[in-house]
MIDOSE-1310 file (N, C-alpha, C; in nm, 2 decimals, decimal comma, always signed):
residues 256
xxxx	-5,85/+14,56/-4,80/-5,71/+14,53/-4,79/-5,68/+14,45/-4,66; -5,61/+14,42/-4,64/-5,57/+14,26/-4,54/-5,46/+14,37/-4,45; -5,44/+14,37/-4,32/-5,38/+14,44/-4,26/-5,23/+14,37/-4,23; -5,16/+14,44/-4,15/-5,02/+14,42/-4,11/-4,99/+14,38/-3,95
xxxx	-4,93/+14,29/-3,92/-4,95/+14,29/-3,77/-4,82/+14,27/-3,71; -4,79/+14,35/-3,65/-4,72/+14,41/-3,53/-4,66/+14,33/-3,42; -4,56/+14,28/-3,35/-4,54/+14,21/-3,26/-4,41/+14,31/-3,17; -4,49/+14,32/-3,02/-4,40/+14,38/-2,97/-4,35/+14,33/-2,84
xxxx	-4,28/+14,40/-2,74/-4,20/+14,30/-2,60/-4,20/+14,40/-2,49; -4,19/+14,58/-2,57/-4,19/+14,60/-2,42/-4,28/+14,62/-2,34; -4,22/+14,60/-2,21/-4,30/+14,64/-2,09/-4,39/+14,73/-2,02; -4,31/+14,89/-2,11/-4,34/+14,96/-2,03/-4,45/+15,02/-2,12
xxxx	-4,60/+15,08/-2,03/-4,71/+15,10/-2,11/-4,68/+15,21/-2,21; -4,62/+15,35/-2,18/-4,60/+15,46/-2,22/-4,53/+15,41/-2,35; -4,39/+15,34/-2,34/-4,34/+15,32/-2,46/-4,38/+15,25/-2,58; -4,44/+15,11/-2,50/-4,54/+15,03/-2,59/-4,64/+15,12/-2,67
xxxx	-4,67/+15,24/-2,62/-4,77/+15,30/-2,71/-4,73/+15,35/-2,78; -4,66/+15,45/-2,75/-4,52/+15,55/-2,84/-4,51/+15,45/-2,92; -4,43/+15,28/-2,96/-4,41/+15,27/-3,03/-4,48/+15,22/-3,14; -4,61/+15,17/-3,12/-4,70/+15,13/-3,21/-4,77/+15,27/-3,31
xxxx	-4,78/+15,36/-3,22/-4,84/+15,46/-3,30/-4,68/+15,51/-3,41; -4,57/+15,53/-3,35/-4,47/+15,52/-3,42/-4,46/+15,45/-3,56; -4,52/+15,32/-3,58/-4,52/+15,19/-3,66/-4,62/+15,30/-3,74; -4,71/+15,32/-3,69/-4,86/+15,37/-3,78/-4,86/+15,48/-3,85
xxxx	-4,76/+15,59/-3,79/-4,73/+15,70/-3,83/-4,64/+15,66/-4,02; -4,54/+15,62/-3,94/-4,45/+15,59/-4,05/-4,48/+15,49/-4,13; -4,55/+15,41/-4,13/-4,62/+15,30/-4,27/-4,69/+15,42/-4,31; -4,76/+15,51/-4,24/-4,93/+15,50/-4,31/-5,03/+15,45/-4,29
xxxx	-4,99/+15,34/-4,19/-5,13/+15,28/-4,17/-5,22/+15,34/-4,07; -5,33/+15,30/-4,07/-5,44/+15,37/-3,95/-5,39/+15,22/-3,83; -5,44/+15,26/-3,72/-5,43/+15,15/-3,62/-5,47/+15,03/-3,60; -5,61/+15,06/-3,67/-5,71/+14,95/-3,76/-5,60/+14,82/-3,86
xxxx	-5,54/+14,88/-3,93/-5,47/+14,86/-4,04/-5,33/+14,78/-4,02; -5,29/+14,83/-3,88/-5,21/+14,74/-3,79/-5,20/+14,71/-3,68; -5,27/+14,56/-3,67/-5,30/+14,46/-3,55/-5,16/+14,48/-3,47; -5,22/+14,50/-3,32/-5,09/+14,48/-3,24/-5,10/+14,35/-3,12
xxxx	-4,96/+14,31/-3,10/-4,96/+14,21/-3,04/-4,89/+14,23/-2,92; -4,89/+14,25/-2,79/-4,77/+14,25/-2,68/-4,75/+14,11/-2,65; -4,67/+14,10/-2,67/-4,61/+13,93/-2,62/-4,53/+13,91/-2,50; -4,55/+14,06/-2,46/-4,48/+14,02/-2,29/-4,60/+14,01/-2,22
xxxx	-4,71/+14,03/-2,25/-4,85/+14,07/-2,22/-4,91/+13,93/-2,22; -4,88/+13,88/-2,30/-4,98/+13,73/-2,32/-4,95/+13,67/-2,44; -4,91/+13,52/-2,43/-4,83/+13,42/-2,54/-4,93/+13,49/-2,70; -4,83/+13,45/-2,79/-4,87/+13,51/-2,94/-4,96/+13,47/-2,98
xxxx	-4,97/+13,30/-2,92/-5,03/+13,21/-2,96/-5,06/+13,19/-3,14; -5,19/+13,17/-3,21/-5,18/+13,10/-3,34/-5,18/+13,25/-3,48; -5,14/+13,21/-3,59/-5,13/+13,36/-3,63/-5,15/+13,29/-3,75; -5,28/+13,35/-3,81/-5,32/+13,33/-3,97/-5,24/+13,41/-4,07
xxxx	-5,20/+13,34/-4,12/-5,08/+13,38/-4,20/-5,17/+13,49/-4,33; -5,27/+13,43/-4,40/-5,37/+13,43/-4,46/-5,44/+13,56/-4,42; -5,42/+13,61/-4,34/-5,51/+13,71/-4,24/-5,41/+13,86/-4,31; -5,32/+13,83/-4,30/-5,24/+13,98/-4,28/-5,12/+13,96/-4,42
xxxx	-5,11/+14,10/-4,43/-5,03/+14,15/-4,61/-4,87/+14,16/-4,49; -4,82/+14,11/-4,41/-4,68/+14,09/-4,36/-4,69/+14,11/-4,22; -4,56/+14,10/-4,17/-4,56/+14,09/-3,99/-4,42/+14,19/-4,03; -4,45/+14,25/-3,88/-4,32/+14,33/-3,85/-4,30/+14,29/-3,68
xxxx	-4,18/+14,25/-3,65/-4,14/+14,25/-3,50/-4,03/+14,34/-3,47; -4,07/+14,45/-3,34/-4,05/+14,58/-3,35/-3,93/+14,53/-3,24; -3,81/+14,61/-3,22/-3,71/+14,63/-3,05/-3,81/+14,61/-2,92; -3,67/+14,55/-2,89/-3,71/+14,49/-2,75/-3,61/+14,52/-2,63
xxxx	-3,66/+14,56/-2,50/-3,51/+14,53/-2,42/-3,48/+14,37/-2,41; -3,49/+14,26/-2,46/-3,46/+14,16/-2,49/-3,35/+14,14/-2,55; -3,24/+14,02/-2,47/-3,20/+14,00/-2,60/-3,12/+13,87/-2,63; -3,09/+13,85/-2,75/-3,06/+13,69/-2,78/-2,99/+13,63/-2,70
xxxx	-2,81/+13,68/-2,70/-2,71/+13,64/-2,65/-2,74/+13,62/-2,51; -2,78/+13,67/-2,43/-2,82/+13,69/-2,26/-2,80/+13,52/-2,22; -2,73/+13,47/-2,16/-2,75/+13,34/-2,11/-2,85/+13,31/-2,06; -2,92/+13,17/-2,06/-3,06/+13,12/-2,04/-3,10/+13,11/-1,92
xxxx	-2,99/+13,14/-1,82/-3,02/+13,13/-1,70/-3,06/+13,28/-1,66; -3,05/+13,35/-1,69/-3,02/+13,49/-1,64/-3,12/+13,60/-1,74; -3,22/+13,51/-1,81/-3,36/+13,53/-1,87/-3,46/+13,46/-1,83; -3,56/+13,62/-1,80/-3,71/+13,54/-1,71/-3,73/+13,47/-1,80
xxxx	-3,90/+13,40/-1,72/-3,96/+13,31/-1,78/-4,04/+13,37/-1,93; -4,10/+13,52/-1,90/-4,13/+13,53/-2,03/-4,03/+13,58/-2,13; -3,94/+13,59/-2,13/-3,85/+13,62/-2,20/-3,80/+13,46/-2,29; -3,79/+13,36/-2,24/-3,77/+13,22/-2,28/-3,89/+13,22/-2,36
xxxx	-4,02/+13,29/-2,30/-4,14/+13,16/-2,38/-4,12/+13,28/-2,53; -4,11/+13,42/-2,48/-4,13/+13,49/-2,57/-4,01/+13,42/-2,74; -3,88/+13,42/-2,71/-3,83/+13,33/-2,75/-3,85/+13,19/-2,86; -3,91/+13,08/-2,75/-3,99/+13,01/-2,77/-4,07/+13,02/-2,90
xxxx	-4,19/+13,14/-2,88/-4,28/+13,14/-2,96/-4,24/+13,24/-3,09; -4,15/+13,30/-3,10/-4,07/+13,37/-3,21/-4,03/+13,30/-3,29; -3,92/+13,19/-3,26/-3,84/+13,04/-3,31/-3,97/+13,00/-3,38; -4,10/+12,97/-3,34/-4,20/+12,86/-3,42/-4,21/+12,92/-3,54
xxxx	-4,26/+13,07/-3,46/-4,33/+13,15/-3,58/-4,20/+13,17/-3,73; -4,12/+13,19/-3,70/-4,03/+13,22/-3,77/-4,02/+13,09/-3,84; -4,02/+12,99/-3,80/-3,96/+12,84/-3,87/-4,13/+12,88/-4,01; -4,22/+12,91/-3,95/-4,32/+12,91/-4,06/-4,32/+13,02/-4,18
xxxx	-4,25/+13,15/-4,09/-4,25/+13,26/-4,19/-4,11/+13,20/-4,27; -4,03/+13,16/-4,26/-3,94/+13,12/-4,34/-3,93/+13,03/-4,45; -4,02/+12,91/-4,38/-4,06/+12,85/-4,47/-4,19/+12,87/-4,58; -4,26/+12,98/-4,52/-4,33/+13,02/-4,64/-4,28/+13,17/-4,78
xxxx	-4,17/+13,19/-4,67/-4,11/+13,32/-4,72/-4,22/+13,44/-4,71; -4,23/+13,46/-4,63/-4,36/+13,51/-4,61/-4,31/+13,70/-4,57; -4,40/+13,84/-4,62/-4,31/+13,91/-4,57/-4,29/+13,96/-4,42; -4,21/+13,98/-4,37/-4,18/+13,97/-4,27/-4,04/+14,11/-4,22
xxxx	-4,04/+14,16/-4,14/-3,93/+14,29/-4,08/-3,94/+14,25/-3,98; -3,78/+14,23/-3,93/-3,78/+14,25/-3,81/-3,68/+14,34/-3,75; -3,66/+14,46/-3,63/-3,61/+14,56/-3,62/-3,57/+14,57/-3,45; -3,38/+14,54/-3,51/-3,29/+14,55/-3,39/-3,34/+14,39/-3,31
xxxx	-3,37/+14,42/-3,20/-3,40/+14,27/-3,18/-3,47/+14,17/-3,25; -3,51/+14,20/-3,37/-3,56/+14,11/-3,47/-3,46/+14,06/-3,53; -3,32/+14,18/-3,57/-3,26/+14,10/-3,66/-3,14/+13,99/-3,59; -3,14/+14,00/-3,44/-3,07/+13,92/-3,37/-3,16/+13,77/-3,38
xxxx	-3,32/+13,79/-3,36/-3,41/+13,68/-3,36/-3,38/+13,58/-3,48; -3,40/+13,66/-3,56/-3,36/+13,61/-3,71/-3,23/+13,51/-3,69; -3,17/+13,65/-3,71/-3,07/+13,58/-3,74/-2,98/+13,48/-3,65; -3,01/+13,40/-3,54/-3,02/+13,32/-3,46/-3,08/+13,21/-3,52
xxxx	-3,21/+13,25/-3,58/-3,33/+13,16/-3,60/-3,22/+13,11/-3,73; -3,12/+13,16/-3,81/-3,07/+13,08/-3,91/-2,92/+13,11/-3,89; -2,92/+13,07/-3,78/-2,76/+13,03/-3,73/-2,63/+13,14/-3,76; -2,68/+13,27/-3,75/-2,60/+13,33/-3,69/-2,52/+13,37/-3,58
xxxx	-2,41/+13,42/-3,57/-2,39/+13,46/-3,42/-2,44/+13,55/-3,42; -2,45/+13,56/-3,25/-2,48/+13,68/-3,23/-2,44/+13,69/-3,07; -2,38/+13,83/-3,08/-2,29/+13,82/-2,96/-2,29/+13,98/-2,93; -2,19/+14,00/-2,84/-2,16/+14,16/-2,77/-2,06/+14,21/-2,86
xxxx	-2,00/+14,17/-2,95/-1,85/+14,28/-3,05/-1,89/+14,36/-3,12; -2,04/+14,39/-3,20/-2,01/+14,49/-3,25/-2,18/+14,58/-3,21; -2,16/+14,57/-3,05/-2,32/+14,64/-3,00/-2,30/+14,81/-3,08; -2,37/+14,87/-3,04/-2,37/+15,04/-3,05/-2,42/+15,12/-2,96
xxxx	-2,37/+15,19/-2,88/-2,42/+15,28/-2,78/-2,51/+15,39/-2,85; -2,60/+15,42/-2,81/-2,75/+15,52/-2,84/-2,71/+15,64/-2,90; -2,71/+15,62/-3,02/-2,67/+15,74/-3,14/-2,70/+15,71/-3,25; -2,71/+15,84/-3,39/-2,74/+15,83/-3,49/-2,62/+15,81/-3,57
xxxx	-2,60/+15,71/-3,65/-2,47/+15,63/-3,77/-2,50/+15,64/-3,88; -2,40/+15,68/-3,96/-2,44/+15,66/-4,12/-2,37/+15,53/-4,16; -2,55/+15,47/-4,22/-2,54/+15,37/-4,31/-2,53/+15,33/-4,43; -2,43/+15,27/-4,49/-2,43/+15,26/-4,63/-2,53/+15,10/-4,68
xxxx	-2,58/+15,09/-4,80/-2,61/+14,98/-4,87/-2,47/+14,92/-4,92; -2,52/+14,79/-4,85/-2,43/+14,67/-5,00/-2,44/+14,72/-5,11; -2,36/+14,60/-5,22/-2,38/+14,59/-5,36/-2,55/+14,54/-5,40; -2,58/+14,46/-5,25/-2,68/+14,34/-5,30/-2,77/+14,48/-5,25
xxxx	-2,74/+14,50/-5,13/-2,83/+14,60/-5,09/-2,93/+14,73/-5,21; -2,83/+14,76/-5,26/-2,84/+14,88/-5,37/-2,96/+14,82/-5,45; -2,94/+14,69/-5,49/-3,01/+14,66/-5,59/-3,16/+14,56/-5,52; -3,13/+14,58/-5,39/-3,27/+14,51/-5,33/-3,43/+14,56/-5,37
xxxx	-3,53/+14,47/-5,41/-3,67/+14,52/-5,37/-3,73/+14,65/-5,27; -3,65/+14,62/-5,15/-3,70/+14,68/-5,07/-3,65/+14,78/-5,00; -3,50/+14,82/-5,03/-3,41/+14,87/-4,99/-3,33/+15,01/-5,11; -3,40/+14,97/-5,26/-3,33/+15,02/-5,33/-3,35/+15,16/-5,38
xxxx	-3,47/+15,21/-5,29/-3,48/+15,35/-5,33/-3,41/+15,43/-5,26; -3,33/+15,39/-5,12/-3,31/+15,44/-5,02/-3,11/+15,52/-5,09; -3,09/+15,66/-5,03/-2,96/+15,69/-5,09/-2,90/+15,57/-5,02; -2,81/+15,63/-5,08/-2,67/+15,50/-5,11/-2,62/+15,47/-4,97
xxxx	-2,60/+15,59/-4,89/-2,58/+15,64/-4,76/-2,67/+15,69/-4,67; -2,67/+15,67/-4,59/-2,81/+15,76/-4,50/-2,75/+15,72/-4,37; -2,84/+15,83/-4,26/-2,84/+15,85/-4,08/-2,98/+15,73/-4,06; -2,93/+15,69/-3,99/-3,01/+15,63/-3,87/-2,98/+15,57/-3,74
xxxx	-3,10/+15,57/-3,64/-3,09/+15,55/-3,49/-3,05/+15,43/-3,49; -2,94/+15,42/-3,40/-2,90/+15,29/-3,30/-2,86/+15,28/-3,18; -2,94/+15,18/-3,11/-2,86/+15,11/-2,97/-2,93/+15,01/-2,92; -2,81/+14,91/-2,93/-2,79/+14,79/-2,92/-2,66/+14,74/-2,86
xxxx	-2,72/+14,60/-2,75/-2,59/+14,56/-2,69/-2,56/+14,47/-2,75; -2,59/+14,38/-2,90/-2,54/+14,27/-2,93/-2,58/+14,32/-3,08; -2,50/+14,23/-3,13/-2,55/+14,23/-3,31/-2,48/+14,12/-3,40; -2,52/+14,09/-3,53/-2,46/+13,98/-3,58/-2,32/+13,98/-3,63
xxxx	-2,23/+13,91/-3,57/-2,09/+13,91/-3,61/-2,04/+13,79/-3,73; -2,10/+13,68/-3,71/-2,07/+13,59/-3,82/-2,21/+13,55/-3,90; -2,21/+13,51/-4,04/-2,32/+13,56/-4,12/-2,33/+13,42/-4,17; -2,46/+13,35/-4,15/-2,43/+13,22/-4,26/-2,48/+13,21/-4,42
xxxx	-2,46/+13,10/-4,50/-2,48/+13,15/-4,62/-2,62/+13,20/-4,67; -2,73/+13,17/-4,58/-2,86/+13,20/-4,61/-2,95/+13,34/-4,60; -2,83/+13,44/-4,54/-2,86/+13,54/-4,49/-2,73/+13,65/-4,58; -2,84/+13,75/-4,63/-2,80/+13,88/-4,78/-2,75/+13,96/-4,71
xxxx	-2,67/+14,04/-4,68/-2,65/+14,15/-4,63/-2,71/+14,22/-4,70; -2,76/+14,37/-4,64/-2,77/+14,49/-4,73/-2,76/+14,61/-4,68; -2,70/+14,65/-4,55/-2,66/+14,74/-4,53/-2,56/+14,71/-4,40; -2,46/+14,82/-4,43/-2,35/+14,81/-4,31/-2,30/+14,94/-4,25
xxxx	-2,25/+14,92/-4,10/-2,23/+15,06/-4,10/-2,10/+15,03/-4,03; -2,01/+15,14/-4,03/-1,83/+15,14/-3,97/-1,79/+15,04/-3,84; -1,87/+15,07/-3,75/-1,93/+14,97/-3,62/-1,98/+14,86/-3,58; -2,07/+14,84/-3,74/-2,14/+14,73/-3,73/-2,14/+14,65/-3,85
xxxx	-2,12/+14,59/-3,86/-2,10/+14,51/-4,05/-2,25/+14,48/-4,10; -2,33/+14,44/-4,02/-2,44/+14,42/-4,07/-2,57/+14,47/-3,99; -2,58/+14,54/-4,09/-2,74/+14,65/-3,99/-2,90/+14,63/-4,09; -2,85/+14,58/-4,20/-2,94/+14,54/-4,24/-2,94/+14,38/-4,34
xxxx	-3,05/+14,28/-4,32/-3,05/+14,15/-4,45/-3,13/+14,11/-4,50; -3,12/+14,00/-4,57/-3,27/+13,99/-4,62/-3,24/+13,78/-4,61; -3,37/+13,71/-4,58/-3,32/+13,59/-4,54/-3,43/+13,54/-4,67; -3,40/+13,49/-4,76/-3,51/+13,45/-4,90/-3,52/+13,59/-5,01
xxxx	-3,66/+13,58/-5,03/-3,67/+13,70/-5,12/-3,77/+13,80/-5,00; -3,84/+13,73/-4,91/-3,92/+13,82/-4,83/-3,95/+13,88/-4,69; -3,80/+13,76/-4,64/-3,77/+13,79/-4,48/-3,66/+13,93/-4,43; -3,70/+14,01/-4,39/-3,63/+14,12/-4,40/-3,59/+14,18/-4,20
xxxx	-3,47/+14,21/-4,20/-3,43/+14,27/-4,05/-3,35/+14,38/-4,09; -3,34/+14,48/-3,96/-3,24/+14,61/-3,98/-3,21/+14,60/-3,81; -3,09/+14,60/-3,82/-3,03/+14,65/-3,66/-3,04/+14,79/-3,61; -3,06/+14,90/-3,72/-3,13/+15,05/-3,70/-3,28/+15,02/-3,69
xxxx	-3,32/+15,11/-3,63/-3,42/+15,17/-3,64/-3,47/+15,24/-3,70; -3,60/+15,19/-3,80/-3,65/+15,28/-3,93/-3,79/+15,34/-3,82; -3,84/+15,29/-3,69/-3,97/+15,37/-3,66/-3,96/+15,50/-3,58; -3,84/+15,53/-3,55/-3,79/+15,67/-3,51/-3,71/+15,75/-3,54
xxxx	-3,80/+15,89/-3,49/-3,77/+16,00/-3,55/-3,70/+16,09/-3,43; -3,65/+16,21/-3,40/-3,58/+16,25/-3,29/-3,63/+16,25/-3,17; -3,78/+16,29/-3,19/-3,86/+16,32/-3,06/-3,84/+16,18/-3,01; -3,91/+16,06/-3,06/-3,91/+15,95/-3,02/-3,81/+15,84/-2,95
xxxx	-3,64/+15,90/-3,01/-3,58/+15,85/-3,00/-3,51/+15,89/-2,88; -3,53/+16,02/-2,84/-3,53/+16,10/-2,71/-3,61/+16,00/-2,60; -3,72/+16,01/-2,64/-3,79/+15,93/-2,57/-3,74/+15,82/-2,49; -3,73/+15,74/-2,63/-3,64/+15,64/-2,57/-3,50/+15,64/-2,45
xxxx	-3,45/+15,68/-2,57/-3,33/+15,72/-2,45/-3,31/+15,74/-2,27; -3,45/+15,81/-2,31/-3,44/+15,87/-2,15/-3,56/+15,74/-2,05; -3,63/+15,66/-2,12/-3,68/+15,52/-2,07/-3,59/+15,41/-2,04; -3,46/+15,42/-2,09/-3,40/+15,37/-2,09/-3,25/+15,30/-2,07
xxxx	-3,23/+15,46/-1,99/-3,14/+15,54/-1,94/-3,04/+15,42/-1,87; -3,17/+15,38/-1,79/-3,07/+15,29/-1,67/-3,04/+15,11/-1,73; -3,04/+15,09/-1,84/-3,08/+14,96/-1,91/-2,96/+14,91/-1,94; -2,81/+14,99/-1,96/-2,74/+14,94/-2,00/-2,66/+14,99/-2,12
xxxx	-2,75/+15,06/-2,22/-2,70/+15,08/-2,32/-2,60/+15,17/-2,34; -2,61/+15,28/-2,23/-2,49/+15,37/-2,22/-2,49/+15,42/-2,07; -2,42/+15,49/-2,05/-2,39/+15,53/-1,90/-2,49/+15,62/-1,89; -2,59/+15,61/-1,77/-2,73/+15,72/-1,75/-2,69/+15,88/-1,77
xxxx	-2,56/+15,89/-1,72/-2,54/+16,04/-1,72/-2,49/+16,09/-1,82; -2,52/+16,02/-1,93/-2,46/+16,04/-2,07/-2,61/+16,07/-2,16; -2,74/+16,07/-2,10/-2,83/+16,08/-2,18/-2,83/+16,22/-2,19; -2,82/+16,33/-2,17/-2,89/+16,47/-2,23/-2,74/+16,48/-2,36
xxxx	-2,68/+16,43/-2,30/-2,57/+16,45/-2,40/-2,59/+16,39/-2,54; -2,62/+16,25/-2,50/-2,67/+16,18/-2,64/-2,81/+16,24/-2,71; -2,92/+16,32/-2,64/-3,04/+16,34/-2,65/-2,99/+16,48/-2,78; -2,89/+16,57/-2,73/-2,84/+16,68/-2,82/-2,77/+16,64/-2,91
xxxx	-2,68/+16,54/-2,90/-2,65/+16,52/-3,03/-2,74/+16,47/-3,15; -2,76/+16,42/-3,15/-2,88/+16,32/-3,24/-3,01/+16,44/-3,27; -3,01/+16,50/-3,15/-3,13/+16,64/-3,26/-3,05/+16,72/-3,42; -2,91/+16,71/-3,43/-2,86/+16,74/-3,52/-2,89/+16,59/-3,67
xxxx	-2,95/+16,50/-3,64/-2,91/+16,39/-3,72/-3,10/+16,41/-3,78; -3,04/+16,36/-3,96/-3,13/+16,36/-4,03/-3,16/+16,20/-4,08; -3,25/+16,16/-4,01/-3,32/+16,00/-4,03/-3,40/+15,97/-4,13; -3,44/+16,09/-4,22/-3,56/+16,08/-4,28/-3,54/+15,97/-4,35
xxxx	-3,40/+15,94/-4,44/-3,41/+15,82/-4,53/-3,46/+15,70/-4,50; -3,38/+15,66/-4,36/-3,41/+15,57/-4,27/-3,57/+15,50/-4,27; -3,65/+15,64/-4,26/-3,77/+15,60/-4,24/-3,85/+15,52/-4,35; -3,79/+15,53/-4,47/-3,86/+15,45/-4,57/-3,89/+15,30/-4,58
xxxx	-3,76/+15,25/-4,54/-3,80/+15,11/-4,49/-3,91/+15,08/-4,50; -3,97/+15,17/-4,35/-4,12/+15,07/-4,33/-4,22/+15,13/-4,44; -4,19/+15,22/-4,51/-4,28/+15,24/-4,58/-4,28/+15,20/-4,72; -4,18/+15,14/-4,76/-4,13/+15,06/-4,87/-4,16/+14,94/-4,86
xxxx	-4,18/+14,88/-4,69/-4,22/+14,74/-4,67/-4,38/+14,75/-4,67; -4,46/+14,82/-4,67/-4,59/+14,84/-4,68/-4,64/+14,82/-4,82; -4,58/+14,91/-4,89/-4,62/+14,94/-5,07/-4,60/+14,81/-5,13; -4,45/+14,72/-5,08/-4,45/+14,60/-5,12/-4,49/+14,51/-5,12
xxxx	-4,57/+14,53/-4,98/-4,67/+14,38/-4,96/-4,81/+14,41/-4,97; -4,84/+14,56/-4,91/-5,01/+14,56/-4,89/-5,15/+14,51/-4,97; -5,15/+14,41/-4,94/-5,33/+14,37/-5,00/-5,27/+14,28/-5,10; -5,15/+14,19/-5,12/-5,12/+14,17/-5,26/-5,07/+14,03/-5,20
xxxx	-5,04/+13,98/-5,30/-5,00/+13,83/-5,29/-4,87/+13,78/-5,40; -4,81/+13,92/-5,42/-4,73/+13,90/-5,53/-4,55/+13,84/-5,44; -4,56/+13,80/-5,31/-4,48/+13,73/-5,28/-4,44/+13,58/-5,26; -4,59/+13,52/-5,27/-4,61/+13,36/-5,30/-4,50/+13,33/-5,38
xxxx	-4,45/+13,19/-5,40/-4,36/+13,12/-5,48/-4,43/+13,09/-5,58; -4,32/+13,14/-5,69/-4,38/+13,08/-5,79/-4,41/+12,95/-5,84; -4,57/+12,92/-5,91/-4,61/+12,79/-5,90/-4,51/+12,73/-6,03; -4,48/+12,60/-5,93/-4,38/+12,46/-5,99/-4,46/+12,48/-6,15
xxxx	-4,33/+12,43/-6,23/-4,36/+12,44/-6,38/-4,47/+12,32/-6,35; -4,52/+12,31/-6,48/-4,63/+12,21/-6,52/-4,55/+12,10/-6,62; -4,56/+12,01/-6,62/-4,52/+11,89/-6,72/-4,58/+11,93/-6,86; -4,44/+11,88/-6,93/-4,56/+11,95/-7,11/-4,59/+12,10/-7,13
């Protein structure tokens, strides 16, 4: 089987690990099975498309809107080398998730806004599917409605025509899309579960996303929240692509 490969940004070693084994848990995959990349660690550099059954690019404290001046240098190259990669996964339609800061990447990479109006401070939301959503490949087993983790300081407010919605939640219009038939983002998070998301929280207390002295508060609420739907995503994105090639385009008619 041809593995899955992983692209991640943060910093910090503890969490970086937390969340790749997170990725592994919830696919199914062994670690073997999904190549990891830190890209705050060292440029992405070239990526055999040929090599691997899809890419997933996981949250980041990064983020699009941030003015250019007031983002380090790896944060630009990181950037930089997302933009390429993406101009190729797009043009090959290739499959691809990308999560919370992915779907800002994306959806940047095809001219959406993306701005501070409809961020979410660190809590669990119920999300509903679109119309389009419901009836998605990859989306469609999931209930109609479901909990999942969010926090985020920016998200996509205007939508261009290239980009499907498929899930929205009261706060946020678009938490989940699909850009072709195989490019796929979620503004939730499908790789966490309560412990983890605790986790989080408390790494990231002082970041911005909510007021520091608001984490044990947010840390108990959310132990009441059931994410499990959530989690299928990635494991829906796995069954769909793994070892197969059934996302190529289909080959141009023949003459005659």
């Amino acid at each position: 089987m041809l593995p899955f490969l992983l692209i991640t940004t943060r910093g910090e070693d503890l969490e970086a690990a937390d969340e790749h084994a997170a990725y592994c848990r919830l696919t199914g995959l062994l670690p073997e099975e999904l190549h990891w990349r830190r890209i705050d660690r060292a440029p992405l550099g070239g990526v055999d498309f040929d090599a691997y059954s899809g890419i997933i690019l996981a949250g980041s404290p990064f983020t699009v809107s941030e003015p250019a001046e007031r983002k380090s240098a790896t944060e630009l190259r990181v950037e930089r080398e997302l933009a390429a990669l993406l101009d190729e996964v797009v043009r090959r339609d290739y499959p691809f998730l990308g999560v919370c800061y992915g779907i800002g990447t994306i959806g940047a990479h095809q001219g959406a806004r993306v701005d501070r109006t409809y961020g979410e401070t660190s809590q669990a939301v119920s999300i509903s599917l679109t119309e389009a959503g419901a009836v998605d490949p990859l989306l469609h087993e999931l209930p109609a409605r479901f909990e999942a983790f969010v926090g985020h300081k920016e998200a996509i407010s205007e939508v261009p025509d290239s980009i499907t919605v498929l899930a929205s939640s009261p706060s946020c219009p678009v938490q989940a899309f699909r850009v072709g038939r195989n490019v796929y983002a979620t503004q939730f998070h499908p790789e966490l579960d309560t412990a983890s998301f605790a986790s989080r929280v408390r790494a990231y207390a002082g970041h911005g996303y909510f007021e520091p002295a608001e984490a044990d508060a947010i840390i108990q609420r959310v132990e009441r929240a059931d994410v499990r739907a959530s989690h299928m995503v990635l494991g829906r994105f796995v069954e769909e692509y793994l070892g197969t090639r059934r996302w190529v385009a289909d080959p141009a008619p023949q003459p005659g």
